[in-house]
N, C-alpha and C positions, 0 to 999 in steps of 0.2 A: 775598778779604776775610776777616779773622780774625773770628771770633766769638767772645764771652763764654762760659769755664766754669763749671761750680756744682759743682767736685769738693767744693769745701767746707760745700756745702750736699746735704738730700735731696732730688733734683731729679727730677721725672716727666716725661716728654711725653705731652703729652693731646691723644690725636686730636681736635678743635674743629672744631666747626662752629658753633657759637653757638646751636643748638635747645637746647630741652627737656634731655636727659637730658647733654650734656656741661657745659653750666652750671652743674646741681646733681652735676658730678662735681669741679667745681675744690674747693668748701669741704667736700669729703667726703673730696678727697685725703689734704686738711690736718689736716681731724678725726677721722677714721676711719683712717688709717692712716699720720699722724706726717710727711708730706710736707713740707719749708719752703718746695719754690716749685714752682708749675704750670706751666711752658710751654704756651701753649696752639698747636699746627700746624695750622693749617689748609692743603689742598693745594685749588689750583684744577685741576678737572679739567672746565670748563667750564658748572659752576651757575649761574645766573642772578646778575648783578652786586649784584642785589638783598642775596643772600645774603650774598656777600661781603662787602657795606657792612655789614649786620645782624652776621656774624661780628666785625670790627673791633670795629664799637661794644659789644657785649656784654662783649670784652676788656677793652676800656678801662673800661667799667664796675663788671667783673671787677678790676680792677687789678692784670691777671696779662697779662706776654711776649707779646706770640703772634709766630708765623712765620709767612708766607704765603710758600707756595711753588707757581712755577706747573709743573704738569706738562699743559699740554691738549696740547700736542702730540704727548707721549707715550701718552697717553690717546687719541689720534686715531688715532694708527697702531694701537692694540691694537684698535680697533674697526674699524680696514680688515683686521685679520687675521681675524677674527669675519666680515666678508663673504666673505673667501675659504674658510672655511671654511661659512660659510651656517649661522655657528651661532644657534642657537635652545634655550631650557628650554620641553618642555610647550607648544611654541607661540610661543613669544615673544620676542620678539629679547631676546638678555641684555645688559644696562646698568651696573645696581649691580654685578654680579658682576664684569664688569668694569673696574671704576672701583676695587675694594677693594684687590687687589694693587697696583696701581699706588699709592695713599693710601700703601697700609702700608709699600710700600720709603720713598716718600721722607719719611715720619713717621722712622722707625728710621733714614736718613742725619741727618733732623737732630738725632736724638737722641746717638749716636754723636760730631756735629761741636758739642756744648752740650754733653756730658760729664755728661747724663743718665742714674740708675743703674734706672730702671724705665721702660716705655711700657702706656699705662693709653687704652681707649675704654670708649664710655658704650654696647654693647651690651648688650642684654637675653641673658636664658641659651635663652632660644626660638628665636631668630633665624638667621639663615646669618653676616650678618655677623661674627661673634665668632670663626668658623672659619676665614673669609678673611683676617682681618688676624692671627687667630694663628697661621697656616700661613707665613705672613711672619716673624714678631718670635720665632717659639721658636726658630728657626735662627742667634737671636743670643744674646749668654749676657746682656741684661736682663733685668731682672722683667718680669712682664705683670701688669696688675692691672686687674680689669673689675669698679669698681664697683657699676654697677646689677644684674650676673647676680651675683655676691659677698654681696650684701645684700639681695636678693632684693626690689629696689623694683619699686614698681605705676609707671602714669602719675600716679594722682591721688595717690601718695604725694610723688610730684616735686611736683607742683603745689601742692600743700601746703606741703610745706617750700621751695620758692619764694618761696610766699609771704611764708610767718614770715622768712625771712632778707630777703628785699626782691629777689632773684637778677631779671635784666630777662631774662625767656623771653618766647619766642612760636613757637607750634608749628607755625604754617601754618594759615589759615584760622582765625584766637584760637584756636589749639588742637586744634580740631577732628579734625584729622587728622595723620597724619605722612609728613611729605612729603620725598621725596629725589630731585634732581635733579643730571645731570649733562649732557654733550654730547651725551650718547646718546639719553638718556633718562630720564622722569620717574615715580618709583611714590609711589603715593596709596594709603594702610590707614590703618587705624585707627576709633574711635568707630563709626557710626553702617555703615561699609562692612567689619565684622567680621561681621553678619548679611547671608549669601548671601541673601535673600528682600529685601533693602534697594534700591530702584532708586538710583544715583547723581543726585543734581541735577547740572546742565550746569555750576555753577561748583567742578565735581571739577577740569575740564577748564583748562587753560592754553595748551598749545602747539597745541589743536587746535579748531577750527571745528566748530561742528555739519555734520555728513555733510548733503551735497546744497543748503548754502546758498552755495556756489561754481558759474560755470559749468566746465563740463569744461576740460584743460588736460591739456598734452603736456609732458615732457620726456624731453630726448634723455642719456643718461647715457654717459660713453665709459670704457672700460677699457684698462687694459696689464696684462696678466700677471696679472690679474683685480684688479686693484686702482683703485678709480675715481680718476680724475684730472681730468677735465672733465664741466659738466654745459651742456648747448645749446652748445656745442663752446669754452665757456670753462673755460681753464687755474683749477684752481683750487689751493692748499694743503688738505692732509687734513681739518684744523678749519673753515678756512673753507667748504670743498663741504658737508662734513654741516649747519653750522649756516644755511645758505642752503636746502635743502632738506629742514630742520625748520620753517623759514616758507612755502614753495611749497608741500609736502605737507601740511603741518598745516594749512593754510587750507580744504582740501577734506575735510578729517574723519581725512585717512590717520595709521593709525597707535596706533588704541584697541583696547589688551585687558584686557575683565573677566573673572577666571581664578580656578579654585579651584587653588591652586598648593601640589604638597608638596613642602616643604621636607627639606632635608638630615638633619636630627632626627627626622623623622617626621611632622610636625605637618602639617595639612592649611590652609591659610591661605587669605583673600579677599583677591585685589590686582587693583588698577586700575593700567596702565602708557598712558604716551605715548611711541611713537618714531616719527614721522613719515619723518624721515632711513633712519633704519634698514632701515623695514619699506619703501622704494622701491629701496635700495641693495639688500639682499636678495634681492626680487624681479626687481630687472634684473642680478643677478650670476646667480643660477641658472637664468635663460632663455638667455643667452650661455653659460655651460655647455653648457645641453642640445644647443645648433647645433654646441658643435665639441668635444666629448666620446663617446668609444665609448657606448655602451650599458656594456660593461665598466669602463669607468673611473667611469661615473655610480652603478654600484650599488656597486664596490667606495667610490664616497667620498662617498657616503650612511652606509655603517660610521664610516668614519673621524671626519665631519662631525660622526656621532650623539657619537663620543667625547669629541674636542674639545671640544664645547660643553659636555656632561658635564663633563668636566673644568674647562672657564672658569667654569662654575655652583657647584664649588666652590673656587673661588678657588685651583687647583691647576695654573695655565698653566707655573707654572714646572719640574714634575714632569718624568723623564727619560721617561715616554712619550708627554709631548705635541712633544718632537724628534721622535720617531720619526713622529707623524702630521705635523708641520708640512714632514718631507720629504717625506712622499707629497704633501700638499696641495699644495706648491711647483712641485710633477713636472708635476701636474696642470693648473698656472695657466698655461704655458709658451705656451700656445695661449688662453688666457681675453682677448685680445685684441680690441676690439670696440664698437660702438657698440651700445645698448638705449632704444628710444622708447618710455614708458610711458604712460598715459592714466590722471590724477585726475579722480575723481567721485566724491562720496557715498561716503567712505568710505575707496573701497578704489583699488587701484593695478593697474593689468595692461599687461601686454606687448603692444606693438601693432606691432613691430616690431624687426627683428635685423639685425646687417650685420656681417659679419668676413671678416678672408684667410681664415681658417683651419676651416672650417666642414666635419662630417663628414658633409657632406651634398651632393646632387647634384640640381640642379632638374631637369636631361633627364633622371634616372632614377627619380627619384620620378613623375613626371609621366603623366599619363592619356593622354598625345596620344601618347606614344613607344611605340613596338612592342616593343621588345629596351632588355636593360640592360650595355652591356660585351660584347656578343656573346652574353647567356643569352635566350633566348628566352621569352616567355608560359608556353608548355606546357611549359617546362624542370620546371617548378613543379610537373606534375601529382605527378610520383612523391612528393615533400615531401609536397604535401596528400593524398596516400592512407597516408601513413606518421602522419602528425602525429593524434595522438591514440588510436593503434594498442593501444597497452597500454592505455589508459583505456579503451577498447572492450574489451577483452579481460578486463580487471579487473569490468566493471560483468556483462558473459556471466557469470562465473565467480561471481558473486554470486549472478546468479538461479538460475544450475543450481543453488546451494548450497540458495536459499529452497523449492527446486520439490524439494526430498529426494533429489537426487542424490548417490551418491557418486563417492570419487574415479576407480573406474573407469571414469565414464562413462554407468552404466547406471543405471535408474530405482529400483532396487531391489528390483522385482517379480521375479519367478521367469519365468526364457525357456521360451519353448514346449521341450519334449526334443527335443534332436538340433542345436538351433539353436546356430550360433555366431555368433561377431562377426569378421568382417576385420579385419585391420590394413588404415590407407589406404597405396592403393601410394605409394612411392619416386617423385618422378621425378630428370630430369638423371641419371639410371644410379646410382640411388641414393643417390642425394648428398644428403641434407637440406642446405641452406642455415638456418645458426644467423644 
């Protein structure tokens, strides 16, 4: 399909979503910085349909372009790489961060295929997002033009001039707060949940149930190669498994975190998140792990794990040494092969069950009832547990002689009776110290 150019006009693409700050970023393009037409892109990356109806209409409103472009499926797969990686910020399954790269490629494709000469979002200058999507668009030779960190708008300066122009916002809850949701996951800041000492009211919450007003409930999660594919032994597509157990898990509470979270800036911030999906995939991704993973491979990608998600946090997946971890992660999923039975309740999510080929474990050798392991005997063990903790013994002695005013000869420091010597201890084995 051909699409309309505007080489002959100054044409922006404006990240849209139809809230608050890209609304009052279309007639500021126009007025503040000589723009003739706004494109507004909107990307679905699995937000609530709601939005997306509210996005349209504000365009239309607007009486500006827009584009709606679907990427959830693309979106889906970045957050099954996020389970094989068991990534997390601080705690917390990451969402937005992952949802930004993905926005800003396919923003920058349609800007490129509209013959748009800048790309412009309505970030604040405080924020992570501003970094995510411009770690995307400065690898292209458009302008980038961020409004609200550029002119250094407030909320209530939006809201203001919203008003005087007639602009149709609405912020989430009239306002109230600022809300960003996607497949993943949903984050709530703003007003009244900027004060850590602020308890939330229950209608913070969307996707998730007050914890314990469910009875308990089981699912059985299946993996290949650590990527989930069924859940209760139903085949499912990437978008449709998560968004299926964003309704079964979030009905039981699973999936609330209030966090003092710092940001990439410096800034110490208060966010409330929902990911119900997540925090169960998560959870039965790195229990299957634990069954058919060394010890060795589990702490080396624990490092790796830590980076990766580092890196997704800053909208940085596409950097050359997040290849370099996603081939160790790869190496590692070969065997992530498996079924995981979880138990919902109040809250929270746990393992109550594992089953795989490939599991680095041995029931007759773990086992209390069996006498030998492989042909190693019980009392194979003694000589280990006389050896294990050997230097710690030796280090905590050498401490006290130190405290009790010895030195390093040995002796107490007092003067020996005359004539007295001290032995050397004998040799044994015919001299032979054993190092």
């Amino acid at each position: 399909m051909t699409h309309p150019t505007h080489d002959d006009e100054k044409t922006v693409a404006l990240a849209f979503s139809g809230g608050l700050d890209t609304t009052v970023c279309v007639p500021l393009l126009k007025e503040e910085y000589g723009y003739d037409e706004v494109i507004g892109v909107t990307v679905d990356v699995g937000q609530p349909e709601a939005e997306m109806t509210e996005a349209a209409e504000t365009a239309d409103a607007l009486d500006i372009e827009q584009v709606v472009l679907d990427e959830v499926d693309d979106f889906a797969a970045v957050c099954l790489d996020a389970v094989q990686a068991n990534a997390d910020y601080q705690g917390y399954p990451l969402g937005t961060a992952l949802a930004r790269p993905v926005i800003a490629e396919a923003i920058l494709d349609a800007a490129e295929e509209y013959g748009c000469s800048a790309l412009a979002h309505g970030c604040t200058g405080k924020g992570n997002d501003q970094l995510r999507f411009e770690a995307v668009w400065r690898a292209s030779d458009l302008d980038v033009i961020a409004p609200v960190r550029e002119l250094g708008l407030t909320r209530d300066w939006e809201l203001e001039y919203a008003a005087e122009k007639g602009l149709p916002v609405e912020g989430g809850n009239e306002g109230d707060w600022s809300i960003d949701a996607n497949l993943w996951s949903r984050s709530v800041e703003g007003s009244d949940l900027e004060d850590p000492g602020h308890v939330p009211p229950e209608d913070v919450y969307e996707w998730t149930d007050e914890p314990g007003s469910a009875d308990p409930e089981t699912v059985t999660v299946t993996f290949e190669s650590g990527v989930p594919v069924a859940v209760d032994g139903e085949a499912m597509d990437p978008a449709e498994l998560i968004a299926h157990l964003n309704d079964v898990a979030g009905a039981h509470g699973v999936g609330r975190t209030d966090m003092m979270e710092d940001r990439m800036l410096g800034l110490k911030v208060r966010e409330n998140y929902e990911h119900p999906a997540a925090t169960v995939l998560l959870t039965a991704h790195e229990a299957l792990e634990g069954l058919v993973l060394t010890k060795d491979e589990r702490d080396a990608k624990a490092d790796v794990d830590a980076q990766w998600g580092e890196k997704a946090y800053e909208g940085l997946l596409a950097a050359p040494v997040v290849d370099a971890l996603e081939a160790f992660i790869e190496t590692t999923q070969a065997t992530v092969t498996g079924t995981v039975t979880c138990k919902l309740h109040g809250g929270t999510v746990r393992p109550v069950a594992r089953d795989t080929d490939h599991a680095a474990y041995s029931e007759s050798a773990a086992s209390f009832d069996t006498e030998t392991v492989d042909g190693i005997a019980q009392d194979d063990a003694t000589g280990v547990a006389k050896y294990h903790g050997f230097q710690a013994r030796l280090a905590t002695e050498a401490d006290g002689d130190d405290e009790s005013g010895s030195d390093d000869t040995g002796t107490t420091g007092e003067d020996e009776p005359e004539g007295s010597t001290t032995e050397p201890a004998p040799l044994t084995d015919g001299g032979n110290r054993e190092e």
